[in-house]
C-alpha positions as semicolon CSV with decimal commas, in nm:
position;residue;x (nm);y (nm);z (nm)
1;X;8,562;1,287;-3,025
2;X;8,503;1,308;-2,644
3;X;8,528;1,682;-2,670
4;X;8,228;1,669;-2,891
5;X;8,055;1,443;-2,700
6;X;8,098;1,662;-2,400
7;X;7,979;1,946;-2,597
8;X;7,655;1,798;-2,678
9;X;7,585;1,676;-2,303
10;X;7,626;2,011;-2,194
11;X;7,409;2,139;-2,403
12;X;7,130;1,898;-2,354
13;X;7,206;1,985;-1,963
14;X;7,163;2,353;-2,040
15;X;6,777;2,342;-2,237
16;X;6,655;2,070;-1,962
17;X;6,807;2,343;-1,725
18;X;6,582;2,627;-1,894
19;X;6,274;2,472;-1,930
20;X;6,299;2,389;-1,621
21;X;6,297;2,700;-1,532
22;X;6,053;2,837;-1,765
23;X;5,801;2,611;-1,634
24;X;5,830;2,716;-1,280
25;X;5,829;3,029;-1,366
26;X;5,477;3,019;-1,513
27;X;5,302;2,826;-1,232
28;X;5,398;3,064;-0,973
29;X;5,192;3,322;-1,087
30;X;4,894;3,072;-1,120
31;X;4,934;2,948;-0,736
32;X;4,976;3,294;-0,643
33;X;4,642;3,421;-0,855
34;X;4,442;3,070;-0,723
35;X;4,580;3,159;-0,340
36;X;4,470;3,525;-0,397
37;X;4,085;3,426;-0,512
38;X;3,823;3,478;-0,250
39;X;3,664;3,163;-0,161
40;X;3,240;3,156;-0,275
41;X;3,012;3,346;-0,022
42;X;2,848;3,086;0,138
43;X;2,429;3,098;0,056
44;X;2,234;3,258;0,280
45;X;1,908;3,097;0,400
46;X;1,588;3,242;0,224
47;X;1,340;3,405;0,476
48;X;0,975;3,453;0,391
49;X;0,837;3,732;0,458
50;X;0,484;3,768;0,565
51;X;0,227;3,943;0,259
52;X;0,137;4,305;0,367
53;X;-0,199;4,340;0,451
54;X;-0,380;4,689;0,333
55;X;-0,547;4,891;0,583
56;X;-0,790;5,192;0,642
57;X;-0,795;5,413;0,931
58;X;-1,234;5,448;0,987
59;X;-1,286;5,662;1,301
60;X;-0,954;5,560;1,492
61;X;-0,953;5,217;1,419
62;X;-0,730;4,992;1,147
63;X;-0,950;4,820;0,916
64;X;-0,819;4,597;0,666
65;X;-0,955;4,729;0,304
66;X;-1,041;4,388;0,212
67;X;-1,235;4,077;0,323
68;X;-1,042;3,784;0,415
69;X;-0,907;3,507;0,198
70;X;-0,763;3,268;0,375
71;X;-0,789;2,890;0,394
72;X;-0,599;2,781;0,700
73;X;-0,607;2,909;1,016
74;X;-0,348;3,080;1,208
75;X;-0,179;2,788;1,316
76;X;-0,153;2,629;0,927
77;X;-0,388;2,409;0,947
78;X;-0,644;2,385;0,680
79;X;-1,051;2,485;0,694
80;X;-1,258;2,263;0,566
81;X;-1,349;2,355;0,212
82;X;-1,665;2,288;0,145
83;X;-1,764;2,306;-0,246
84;X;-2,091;2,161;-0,315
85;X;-2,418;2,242;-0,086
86;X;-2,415;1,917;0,036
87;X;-2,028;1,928;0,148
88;X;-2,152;2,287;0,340
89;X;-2,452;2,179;0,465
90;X;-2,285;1,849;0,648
91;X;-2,041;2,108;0,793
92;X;-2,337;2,294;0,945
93;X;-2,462;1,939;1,076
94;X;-2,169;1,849;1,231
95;X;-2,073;2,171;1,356
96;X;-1,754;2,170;1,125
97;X;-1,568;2,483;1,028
98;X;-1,552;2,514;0,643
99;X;-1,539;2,769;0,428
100;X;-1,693;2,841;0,066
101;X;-1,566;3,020;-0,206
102;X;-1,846;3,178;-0,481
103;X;-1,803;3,383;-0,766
104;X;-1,450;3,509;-0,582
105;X;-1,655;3,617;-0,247
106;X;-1,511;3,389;0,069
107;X;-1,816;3,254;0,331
108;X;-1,710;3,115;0,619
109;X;-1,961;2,947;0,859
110;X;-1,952;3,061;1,243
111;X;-1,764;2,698;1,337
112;X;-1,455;2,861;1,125
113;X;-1,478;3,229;1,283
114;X;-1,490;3,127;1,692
115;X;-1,295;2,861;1,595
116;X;-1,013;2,840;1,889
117;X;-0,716;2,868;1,654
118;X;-0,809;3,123;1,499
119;X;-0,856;3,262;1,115
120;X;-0,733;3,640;1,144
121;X;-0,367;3,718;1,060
122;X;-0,097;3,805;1,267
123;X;-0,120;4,164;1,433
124;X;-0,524;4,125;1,344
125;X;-0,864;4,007;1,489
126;X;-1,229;3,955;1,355
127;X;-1,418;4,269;1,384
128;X;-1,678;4,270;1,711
129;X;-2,004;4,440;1,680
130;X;-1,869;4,709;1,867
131;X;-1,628;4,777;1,613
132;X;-1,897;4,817;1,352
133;X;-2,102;5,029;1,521
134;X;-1,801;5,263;1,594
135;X;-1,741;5,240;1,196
136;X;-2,096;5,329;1,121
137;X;-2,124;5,599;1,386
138;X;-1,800;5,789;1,258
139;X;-1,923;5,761;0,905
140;X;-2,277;5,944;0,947
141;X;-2,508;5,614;1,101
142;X;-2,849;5,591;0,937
143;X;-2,967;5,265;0,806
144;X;-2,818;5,035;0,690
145;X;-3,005;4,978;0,393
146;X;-2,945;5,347;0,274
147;X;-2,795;5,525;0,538
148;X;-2,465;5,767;0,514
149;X;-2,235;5,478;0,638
150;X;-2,360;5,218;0,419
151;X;-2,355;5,448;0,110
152;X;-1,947;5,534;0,265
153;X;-1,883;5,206;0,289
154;X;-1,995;5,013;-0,021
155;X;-1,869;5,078;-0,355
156;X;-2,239;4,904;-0,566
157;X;-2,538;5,027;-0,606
158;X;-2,846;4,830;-0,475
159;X;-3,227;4,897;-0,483
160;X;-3,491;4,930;-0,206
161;X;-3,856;4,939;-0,246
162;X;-4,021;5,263;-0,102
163;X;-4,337;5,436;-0,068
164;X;-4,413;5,699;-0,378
165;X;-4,612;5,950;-0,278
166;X;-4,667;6,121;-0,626
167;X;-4,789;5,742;-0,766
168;X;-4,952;5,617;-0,406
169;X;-4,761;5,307;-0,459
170;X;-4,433;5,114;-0,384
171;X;-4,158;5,154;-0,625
172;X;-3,828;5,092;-0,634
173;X;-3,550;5,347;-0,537
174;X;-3,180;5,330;-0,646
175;X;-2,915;5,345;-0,379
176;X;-2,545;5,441;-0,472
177;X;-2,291;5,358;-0,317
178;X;-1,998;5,578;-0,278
179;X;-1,689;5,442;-0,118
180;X;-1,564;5,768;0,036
181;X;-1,434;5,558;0,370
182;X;-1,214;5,298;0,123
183;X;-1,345;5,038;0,328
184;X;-1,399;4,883;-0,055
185;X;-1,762;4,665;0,087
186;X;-1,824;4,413;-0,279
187;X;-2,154;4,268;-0,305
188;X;-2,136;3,944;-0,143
189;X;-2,438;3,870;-0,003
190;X;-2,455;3,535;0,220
191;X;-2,478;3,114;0,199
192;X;-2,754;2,982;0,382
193;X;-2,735;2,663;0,562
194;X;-2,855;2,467;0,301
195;X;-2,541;2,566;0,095
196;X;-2,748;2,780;-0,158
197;X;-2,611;3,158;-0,180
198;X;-2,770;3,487;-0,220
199;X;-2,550;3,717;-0,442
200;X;-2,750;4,003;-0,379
201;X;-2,632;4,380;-0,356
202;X;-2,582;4,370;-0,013
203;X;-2,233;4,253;0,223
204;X;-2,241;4,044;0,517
205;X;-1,996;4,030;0,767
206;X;-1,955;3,798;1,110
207;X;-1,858;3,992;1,435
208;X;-1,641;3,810;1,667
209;X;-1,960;3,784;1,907
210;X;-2,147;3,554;1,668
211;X;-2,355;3,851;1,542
212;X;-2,343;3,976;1,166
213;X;-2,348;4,339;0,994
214;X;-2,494;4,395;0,698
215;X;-2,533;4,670;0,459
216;X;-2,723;4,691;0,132
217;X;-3,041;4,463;0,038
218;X;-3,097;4,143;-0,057
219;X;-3,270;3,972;0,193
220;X;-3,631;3,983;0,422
221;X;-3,554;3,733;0,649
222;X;-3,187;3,797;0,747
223;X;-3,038;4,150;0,794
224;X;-3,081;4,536;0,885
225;X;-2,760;4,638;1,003
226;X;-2,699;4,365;1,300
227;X;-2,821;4,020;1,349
228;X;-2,752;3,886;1,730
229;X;-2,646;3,517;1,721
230;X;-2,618;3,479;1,352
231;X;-2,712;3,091;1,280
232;X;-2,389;2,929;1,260
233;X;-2,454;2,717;0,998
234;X;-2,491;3,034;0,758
235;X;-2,171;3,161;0,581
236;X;-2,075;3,518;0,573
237;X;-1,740;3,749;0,500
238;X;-1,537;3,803;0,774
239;X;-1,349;4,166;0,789
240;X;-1,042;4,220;1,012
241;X;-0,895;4,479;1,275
242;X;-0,564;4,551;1,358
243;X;-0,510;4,438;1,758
């Protein structure tokens, strides 16, 4: 009887014994595979990266191929944006810079574009009136209602009344534009200070003199080609060189 007994002890002893064992066995691969695992790649801060701005090369200089859009200036803070004619016209009266948007085209009154902080981009300022005239001059001059420039630059067709000599009258003659620099010019046309907008075929630009450049026709009172000390209360596009 105790020999049995003794048998059956031992033999309990023996299968504790093994799995045991077995059980060892199997985590030592596991805390071998876990110590072997690379530990996560910590995430690396996002960085913005600033929008590419297109360009044309006009006569040796860098002209972006596009008016501006922006509503901030370079600093981030925002331009007044100014969306009924009484909002813009206040601006004018208080000498505010504001922008307007209309039918996609930007106008910024000349508070916003000699504003001290700026509105071009980084690596960019306003165009001067020097700059345009060194734009117009390398693309052919003439006039800027239908001159070789204006016709390079603009990519509409506008109308210009002109002296028929076959019908001893005025009449109107069609002016196409071409687009041959890229400078890609879209009718824009101009805000007056009242807030009201002429979205004539014709562009508008501000010079970083407080003049404006103009191409196209839409207007008696205001244009041909350069306007010293543009009112600053009127809006126009503003177009960008590289520095």
């Amino acid at each position: 009887m105790k020999k049995q007994s003794l048998s059956v002890f031992a033999m309990l002893a023996s299968t504790l014994i093994l799995i045991t064992s077995c059980g060892s066995n199997e985590s030592k691969p596991e805390a071998q595979a876990n110590a072997a695992a690379p530990a996560p790649a910590a995430e690396q801060p996002k960085t913005e990266q600033a929008p590419v701005i297109p360009t044309v090369a006009i006569g040796g200089v860098n002209w972006m191929s596009e008016n501006l859009k922006v509503t901030t200036f370079s600093n981030g803070e925002p331009i007044l944006e100014a969306k009924t004619n009484k909002e813009w016209s206040s601006a004018a009266k208080s000498k505010t810079p504001a922008f307007r948007v209309s039918d996609g085209v930007y106008f910024y009154n000349g508070y916003a574009m000699k504003d001290a902080r700026g509105i071009a981009p980084a690596g960019f300022k306003v165009a001067s009136t020097s700059d345009f005239k060194t734009l117009s001059n390398s693309l052919g001059g003439g006039t800027s209602v239908d001159g070789k420039a204006a016709k390079a630059l603009a990519n509409y067709t506008w109308e210009i009344e002109e002296w028929n000599e076959s019908t001893g009258d005025l009449g109107m003659t069609k002016v196409k534009g071409t687009n041959s620099a890229g400078f890609n010019a879209n009718k824009g046309g101009f805000c007056y200070e009242s807030g009201d907008v002429n979205l004539g075929d014709c562009s508008y630009w501000w010079t970083s003199d407080g003049a404006s450049f103009d191409i196209g026709y839409c207007s008696q009172d205001l244009g041909g080609g350069s306007t010293p000390n543009a009112p600053k209360a009127y809006g126009f596009e503003v177009r960008c060189v590289k520095n």
